[in-house]
DRENNU-302793 format. One line per field, with one value per atom (N, C-alpha, C, O, CB): residue in one letter; atom name; y, x, z. Coordinates in nm, 2 decimals, always signed. Each point is the difference from the previous one (the first is absolute). Glycine has a CB too. Example, Ala and Ser with C-alpha at 12.3 -4.5 7.8 and 13.67 -1.06 7.14 Angstrom:
2
rest: [A|A|A|A|A|S|S|S|S|S]
atom: [N|CA|C|O|CB|N|CA|C|O|CB]
y: [-0.57|+0.12|+0.12|+0.00|-0.12|+0.23|+0.11|+0.11|+0.11|-0.17]
x: [+1.32|-0.09|+0.09|+0.10|-0.29|+0.15|+0.09|-0.08|+0.05|+0.07]
z: [+0.78|+0.00|+0.00|+0.07|+0.05|-0.19|+0.00|+0.08|+0.01|-0.23]
end
This chain:
108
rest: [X|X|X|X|X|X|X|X|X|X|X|X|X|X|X|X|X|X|X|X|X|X|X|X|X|X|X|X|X|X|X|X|X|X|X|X|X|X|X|X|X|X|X|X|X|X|X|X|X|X|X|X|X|X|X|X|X|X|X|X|X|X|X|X|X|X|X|X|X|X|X|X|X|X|X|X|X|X|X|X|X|X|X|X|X|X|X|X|X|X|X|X|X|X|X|X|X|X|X|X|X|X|X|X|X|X|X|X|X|X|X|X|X|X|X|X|X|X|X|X|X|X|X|X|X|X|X|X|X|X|X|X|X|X|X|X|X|X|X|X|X|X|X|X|X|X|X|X|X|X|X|X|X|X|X|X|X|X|X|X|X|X|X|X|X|X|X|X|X|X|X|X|X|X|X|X|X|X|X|X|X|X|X|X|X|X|X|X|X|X|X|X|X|X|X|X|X|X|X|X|X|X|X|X|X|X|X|X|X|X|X|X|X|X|X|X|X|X|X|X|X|X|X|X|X|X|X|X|X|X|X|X|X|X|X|X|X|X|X|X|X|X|X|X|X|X|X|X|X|X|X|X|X|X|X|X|X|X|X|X|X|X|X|X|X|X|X|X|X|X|X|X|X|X|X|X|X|X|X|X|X|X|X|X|X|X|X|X|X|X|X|X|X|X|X|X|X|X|X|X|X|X|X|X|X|X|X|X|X|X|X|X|X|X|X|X|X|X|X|X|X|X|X|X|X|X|X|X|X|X|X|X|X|X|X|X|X|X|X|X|X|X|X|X|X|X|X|X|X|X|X|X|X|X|X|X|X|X|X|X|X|X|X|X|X|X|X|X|X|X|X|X|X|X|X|X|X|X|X|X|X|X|X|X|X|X|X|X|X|X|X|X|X|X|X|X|X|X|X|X|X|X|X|X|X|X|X|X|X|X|X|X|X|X|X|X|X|X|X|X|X|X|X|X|X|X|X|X|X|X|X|X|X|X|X|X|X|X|X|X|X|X|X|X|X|X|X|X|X|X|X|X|X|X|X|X|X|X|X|X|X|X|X|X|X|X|X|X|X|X|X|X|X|X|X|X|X|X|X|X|X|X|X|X|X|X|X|X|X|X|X|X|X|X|X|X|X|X|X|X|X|X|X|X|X|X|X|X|X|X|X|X|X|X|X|X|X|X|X|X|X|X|X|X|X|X|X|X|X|X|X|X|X|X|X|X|X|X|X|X]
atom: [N|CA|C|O|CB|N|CA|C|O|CB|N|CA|C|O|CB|N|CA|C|O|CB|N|CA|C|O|CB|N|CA|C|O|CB|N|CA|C|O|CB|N|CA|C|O|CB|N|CA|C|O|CB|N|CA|C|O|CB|N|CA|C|O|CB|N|CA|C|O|CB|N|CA|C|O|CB|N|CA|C|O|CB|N|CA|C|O|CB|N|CA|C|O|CB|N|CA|C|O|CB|N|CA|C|O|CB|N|CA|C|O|CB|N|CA|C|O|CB|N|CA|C|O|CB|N|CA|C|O|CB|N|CA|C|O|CB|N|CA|C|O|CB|N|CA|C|O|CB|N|CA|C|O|CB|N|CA|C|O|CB|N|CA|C|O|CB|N|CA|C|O|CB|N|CA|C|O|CB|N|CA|C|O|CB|N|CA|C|O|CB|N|CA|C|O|CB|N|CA|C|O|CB|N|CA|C|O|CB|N|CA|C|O|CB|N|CA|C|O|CB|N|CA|C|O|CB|N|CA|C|O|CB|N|CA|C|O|CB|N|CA|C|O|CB|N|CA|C|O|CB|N|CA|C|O|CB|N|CA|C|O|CB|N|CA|C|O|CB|N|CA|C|O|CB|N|CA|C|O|CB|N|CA|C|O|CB|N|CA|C|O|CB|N|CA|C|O|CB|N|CA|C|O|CB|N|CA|C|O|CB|N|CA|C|O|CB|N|CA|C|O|CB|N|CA|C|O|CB|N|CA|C|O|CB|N|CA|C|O|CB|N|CA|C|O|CB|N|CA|C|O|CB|N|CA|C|O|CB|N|CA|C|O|CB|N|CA|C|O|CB|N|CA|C|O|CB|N|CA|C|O|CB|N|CA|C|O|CB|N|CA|C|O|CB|N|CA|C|O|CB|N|CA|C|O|CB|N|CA|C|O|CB|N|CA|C|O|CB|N|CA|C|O|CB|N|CA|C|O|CB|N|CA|C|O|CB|N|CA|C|O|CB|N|CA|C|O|CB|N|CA|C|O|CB|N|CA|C|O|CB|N|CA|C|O|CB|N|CA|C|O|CB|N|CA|C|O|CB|N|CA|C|O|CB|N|CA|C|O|CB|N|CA|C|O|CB|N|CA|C|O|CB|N|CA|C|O|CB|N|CA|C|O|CB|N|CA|C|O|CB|N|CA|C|O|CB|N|CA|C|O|CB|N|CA|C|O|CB|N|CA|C|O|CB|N|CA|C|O|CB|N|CA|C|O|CB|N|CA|C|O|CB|N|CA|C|O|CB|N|CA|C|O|CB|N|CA|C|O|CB|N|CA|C|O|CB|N|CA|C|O|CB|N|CA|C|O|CB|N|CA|C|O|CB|N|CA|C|O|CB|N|CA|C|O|CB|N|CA|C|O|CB|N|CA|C|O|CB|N|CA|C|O|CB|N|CA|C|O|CB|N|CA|C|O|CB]
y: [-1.24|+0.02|+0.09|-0.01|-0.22|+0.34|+0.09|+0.01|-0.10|+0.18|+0.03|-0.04|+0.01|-0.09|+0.16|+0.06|+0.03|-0.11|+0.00|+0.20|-0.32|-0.08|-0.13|-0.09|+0.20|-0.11|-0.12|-0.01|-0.10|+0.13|+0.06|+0.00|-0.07|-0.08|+0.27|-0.18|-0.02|-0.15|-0.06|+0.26|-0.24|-0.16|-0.08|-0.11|+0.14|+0.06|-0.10|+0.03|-0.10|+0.11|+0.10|-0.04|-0.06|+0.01|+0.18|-0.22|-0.05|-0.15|-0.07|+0.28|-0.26|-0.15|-0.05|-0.11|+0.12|+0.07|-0.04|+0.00|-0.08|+0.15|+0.02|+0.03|-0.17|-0.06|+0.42|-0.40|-0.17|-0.13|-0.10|+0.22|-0.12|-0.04|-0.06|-0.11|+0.27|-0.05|+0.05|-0.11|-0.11|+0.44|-0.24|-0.08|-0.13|-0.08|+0.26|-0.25|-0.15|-0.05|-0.09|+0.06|+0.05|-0.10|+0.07|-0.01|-0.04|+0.09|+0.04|+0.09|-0.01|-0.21|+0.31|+0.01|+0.12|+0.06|-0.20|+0.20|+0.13|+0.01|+0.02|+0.09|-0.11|+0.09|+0.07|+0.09|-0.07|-0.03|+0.08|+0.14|+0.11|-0.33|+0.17|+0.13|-0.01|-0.11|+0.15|+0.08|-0.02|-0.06|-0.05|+0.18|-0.14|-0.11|+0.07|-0.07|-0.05|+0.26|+0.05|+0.06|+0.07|-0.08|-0.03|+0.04|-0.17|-0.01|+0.29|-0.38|-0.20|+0.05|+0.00|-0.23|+0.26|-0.03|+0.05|-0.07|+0.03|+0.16|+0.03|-0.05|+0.01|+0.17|-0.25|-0.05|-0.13|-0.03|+0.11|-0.14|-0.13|+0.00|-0.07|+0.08|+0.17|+0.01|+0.03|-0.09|+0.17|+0.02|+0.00|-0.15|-0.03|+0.22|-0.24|-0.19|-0.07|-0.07|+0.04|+0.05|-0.09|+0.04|-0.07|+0.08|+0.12|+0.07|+0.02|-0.06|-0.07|+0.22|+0.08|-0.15|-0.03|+0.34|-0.38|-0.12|-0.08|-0.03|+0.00|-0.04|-0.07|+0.08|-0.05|-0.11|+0.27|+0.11|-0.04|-0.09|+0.36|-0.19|-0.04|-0.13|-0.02|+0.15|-0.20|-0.12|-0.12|-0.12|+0.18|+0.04|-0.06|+0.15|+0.11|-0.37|+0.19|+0.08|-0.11|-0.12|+0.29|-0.03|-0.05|-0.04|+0.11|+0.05|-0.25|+0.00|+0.00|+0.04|-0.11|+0.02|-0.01|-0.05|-0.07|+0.03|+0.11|-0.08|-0.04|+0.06|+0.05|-0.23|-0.11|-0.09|-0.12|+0.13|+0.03|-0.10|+0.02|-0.11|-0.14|+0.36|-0.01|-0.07|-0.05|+0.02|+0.04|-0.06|+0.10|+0.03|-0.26|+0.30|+0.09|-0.13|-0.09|+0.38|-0.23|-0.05|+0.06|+0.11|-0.18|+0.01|+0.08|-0.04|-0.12|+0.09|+0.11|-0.09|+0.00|+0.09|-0.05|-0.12|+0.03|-0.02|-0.05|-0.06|+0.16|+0.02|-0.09|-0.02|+0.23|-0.35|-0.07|-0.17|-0.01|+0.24|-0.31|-0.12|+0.03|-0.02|-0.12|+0.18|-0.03|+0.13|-0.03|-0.12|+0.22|+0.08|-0.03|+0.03|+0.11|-0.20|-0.04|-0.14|-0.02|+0.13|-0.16|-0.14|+0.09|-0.02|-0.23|+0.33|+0.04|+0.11|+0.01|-0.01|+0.04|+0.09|-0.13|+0.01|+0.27|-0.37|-0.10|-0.10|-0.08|+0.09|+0.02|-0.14|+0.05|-0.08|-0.07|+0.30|+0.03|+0.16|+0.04|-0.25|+0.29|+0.10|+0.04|+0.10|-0.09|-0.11|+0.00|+0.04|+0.09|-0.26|+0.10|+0.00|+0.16|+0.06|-0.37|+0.35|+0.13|+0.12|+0.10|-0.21|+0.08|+0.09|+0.06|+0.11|-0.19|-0.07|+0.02|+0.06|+0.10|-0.30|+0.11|+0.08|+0.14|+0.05|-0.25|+0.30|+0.12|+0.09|+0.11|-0.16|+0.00|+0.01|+0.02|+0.10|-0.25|+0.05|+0.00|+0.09|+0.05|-0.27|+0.24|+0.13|+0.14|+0.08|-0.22|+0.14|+0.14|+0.08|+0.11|-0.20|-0.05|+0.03|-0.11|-0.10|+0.22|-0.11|-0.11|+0.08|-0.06|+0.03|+0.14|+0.03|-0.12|-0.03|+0.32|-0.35|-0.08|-0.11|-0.06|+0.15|-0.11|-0.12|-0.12|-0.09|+0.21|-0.14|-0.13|-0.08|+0.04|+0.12|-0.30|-0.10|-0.13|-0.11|+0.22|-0.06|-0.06|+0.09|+0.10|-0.33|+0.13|+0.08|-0.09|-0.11|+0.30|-0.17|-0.11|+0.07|+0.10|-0.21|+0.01|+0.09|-0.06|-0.11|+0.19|-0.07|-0.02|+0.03|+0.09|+0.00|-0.19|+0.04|+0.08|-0.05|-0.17|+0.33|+0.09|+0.05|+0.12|-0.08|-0.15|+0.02|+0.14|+0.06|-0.32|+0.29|+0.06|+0.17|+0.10|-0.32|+0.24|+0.09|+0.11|-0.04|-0.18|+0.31|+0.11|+0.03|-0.01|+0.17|-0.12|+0.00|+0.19|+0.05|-0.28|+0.27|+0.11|+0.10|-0.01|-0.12|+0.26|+0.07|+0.12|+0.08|-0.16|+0.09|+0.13|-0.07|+0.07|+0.14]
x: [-9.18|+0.12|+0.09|+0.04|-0.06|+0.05|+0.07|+0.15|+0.06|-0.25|+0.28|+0.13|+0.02|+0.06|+0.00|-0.09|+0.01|-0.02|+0.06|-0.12|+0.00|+0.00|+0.08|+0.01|-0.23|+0.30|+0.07|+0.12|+0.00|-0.06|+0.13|+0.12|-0.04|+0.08|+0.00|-0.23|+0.02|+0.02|+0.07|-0.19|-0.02|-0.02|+0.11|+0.01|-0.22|+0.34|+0.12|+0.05|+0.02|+0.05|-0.05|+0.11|-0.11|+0.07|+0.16|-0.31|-0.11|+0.02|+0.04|-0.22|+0.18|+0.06|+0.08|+0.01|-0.07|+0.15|+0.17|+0.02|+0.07|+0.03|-0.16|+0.05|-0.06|+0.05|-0.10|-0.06|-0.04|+0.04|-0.03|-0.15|+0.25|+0.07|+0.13|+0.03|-0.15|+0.17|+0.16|-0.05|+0.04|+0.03|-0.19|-0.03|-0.02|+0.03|-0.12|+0.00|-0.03|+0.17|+0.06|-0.41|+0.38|+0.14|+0.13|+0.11|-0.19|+0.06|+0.11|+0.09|+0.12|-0.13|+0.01|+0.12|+0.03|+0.10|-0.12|-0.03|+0.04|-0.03|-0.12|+0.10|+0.08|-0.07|-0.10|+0.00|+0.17|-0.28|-0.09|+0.07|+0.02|-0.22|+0.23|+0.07|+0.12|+0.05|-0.22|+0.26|+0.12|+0.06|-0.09|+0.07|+0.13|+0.03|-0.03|-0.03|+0.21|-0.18|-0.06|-0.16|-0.05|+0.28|-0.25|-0.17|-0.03|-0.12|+0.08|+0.10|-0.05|+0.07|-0.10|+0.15|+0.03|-0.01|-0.09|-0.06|+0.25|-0.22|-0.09|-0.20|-0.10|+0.33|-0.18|-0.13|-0.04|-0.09|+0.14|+0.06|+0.06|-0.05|-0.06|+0.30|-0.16|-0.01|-0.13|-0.06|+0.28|-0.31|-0.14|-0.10|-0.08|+0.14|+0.01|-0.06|+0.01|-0.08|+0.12|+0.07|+0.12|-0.02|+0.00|+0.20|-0.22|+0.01|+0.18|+0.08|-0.34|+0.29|+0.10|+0.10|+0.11|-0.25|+0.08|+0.09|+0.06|+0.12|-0.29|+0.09|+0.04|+0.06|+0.09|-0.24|+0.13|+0.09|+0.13|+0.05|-0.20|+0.22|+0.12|+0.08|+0.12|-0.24|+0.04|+0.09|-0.03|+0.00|+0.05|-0.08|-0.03|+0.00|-0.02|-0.16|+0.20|+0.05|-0.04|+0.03|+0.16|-0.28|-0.07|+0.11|+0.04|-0.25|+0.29|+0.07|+0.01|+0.09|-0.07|-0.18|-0.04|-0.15|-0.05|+0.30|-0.30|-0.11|+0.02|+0.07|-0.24|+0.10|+0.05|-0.08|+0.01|+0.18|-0.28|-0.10|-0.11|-0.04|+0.21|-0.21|-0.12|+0.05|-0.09|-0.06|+0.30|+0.03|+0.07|+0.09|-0.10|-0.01|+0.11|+0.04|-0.06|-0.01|+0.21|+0.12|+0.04|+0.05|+0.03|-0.09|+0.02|+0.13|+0.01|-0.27|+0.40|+0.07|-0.05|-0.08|+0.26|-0.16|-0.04|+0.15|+0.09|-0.36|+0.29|+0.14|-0.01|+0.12|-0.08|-0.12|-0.01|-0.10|-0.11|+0.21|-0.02|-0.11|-0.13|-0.09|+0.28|-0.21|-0.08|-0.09|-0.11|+0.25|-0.14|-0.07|-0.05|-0.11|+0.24|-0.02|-0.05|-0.10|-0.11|+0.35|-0.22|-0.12|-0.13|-0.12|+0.31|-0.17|-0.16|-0.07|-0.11|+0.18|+0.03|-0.06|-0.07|-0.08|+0.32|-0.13|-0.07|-0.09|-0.06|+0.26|-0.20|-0.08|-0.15|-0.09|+0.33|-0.24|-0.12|-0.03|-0.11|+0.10|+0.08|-0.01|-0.02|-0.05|+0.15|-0.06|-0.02|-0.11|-0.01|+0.11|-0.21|-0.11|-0.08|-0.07|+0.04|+0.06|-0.05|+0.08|-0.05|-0.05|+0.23|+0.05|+0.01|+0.04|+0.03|-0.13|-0.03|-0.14|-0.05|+0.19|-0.20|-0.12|-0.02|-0.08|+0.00|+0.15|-0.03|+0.09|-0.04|-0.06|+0.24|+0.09|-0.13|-0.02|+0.27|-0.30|-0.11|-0.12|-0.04|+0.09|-0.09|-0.11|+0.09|-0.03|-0.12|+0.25|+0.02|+0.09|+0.01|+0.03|+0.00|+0.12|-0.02|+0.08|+0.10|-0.30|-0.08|+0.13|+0.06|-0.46|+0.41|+0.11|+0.13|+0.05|-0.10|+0.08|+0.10|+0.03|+0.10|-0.14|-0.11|-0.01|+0.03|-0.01|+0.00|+0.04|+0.09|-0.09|-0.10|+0.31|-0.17|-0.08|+0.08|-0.05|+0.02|+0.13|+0.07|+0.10|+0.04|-0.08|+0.08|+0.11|+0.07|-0.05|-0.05|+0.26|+0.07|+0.16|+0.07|-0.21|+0.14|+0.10|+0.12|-0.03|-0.15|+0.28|+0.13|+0.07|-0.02|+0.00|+0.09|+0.11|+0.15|+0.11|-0.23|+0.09|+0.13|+0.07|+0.02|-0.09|+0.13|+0.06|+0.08|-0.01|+0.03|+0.05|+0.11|-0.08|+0.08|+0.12|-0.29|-0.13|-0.01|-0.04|-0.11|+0.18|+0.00|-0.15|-0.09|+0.35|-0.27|-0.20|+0.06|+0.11|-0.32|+0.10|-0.07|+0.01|-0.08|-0.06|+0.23|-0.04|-0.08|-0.02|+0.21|-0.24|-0.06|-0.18|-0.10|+0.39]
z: [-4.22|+0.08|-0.07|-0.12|+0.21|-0.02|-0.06|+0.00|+0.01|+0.02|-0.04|-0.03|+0.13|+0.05|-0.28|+0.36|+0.13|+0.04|+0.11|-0.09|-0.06|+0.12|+0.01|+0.09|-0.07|-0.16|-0.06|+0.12|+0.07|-0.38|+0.33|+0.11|+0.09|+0.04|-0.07|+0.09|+0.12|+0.06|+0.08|-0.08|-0.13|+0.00|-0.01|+0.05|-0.14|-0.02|-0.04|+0.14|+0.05|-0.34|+0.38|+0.10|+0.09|+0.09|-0.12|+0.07|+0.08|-0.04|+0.10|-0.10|-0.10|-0.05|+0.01|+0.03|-0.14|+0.08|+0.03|+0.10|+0.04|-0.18|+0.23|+0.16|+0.10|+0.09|-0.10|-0.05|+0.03|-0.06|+0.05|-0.01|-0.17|-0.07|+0.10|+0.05|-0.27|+0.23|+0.13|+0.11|+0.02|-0.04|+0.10|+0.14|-0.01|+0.09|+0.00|-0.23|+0.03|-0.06|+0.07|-0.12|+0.01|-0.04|+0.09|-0.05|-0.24|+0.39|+0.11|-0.07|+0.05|+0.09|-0.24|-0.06|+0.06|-0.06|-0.14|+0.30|+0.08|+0.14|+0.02|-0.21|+0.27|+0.13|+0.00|-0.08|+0.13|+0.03|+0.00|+0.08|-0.04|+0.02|+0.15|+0.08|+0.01|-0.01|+0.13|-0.10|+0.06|+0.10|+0.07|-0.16|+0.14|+0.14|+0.11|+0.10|-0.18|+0.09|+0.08|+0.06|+0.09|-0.15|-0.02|-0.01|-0.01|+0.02|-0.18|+0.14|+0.01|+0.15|+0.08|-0.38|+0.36|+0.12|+0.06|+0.08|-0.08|+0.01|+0.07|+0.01|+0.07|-0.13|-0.07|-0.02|+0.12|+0.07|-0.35|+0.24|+0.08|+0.19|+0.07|-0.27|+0.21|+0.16|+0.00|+0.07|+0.02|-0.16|+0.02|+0.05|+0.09|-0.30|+0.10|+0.05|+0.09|+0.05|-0.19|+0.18|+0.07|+0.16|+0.10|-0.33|+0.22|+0.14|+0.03|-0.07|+0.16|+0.01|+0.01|+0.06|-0.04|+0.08|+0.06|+0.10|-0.11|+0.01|+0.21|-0.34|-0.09|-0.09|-0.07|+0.11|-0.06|-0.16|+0.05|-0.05|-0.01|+0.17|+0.07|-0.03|-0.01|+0.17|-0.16|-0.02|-0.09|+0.02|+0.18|-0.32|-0.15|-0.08|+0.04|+0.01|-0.22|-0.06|-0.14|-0.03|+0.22|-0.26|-0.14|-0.10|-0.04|+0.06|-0.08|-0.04|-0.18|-0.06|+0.30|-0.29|-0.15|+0.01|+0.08|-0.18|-0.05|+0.02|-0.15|-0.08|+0.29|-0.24|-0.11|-0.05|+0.04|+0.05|-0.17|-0.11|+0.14|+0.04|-0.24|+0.26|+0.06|+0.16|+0.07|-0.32|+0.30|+0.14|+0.03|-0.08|+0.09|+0.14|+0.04|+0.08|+0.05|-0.05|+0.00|+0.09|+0.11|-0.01|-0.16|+0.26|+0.17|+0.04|+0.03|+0.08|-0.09|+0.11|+0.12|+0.02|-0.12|+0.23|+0.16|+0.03|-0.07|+0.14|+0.05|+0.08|+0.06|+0.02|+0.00|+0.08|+0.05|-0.03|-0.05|+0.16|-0.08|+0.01|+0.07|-0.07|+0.09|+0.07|+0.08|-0.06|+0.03|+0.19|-0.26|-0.08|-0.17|-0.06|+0.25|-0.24|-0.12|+0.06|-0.04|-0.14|+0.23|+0.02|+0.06|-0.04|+0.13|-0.01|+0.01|-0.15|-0.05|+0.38|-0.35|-0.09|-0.18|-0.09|+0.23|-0.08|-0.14|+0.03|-0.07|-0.03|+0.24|+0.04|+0.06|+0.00|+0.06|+0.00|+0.01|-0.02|+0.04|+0.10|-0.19|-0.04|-0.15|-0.04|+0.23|-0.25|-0.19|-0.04|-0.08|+0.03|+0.12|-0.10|+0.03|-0.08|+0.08|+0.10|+0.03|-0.06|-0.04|+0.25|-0.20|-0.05|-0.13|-0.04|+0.21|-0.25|-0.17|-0.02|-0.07|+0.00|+0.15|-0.03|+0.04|-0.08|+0.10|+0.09|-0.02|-0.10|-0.05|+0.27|-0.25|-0.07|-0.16|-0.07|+0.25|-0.20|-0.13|-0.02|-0.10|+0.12|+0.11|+0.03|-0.02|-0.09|+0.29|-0.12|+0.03|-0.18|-0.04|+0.40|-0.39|-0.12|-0.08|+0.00|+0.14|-0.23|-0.13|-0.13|-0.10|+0.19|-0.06|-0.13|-0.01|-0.11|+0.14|+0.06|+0.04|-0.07|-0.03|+0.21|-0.21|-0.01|+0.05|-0.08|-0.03|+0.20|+0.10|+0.07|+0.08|-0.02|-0.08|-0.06|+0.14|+0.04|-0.39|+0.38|+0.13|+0.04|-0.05|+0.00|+0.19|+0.05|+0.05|+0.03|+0.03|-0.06|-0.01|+0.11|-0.01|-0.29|+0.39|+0.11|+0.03|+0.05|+0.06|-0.11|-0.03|+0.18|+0.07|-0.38|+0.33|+0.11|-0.04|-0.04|+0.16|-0.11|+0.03|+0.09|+0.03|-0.15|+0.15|+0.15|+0.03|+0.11|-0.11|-0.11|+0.01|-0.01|-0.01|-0.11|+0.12|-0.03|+0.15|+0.11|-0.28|+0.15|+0.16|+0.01|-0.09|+0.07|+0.16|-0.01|-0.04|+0.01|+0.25|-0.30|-0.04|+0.08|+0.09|-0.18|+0.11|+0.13|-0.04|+0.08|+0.04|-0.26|-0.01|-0.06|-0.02|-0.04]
end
């Protein structure tokens, strides 16, 4: 192993070091939202909003009841699982959805 290649492996380590113990964002908030709407689809982006992701759980607000109960009650499990396909850098391990009432839907 030579000296050219010592850099890489140290930031190659540290950079997984970071991701398993949460101690950074993988993406910024605007590149996690977009990730989100990719998943989510455009009808649900609107009226939720990634709010953190935390020891392996992103945090969803929803703008309504009746949207957070379907999205927790039968949209979860699909939505992690392609959330896990599409974006394994993420690491995210659940998803956890919050009522935010006070939350405007999305117009762009």
């Amino acid at each position: 192993m030579g000296p050219a290649s010592d850099p890489e492996h140290l930031s190659h380590a540290l950079s997984e070091v970071i991701a398993r113990r949460g101690l950074a964002r993988v993406l910024g908030n605007e590149q996690l939202q977009a990730t989100w709407k990719e998943v989510a689809g455009e009808k649900v982006f609107r009226q939720t909003r990634v709010t953190a992701i935390r020891n392996g759980v992103m945090q969803i607000a929803v703008s309504n009841a009746a949207l957070l109960s379907e999205l927790a009650g039968f949209e979860k499990q699909s939505l992690l699982t392609d959330l896990q396909e599409k974006h394994p850098e993420l690491r995210i391990r659940d998803l956890k959805f919050r009522l935010k009432g006070s939350m405007r839907s999305k117009q762009d």
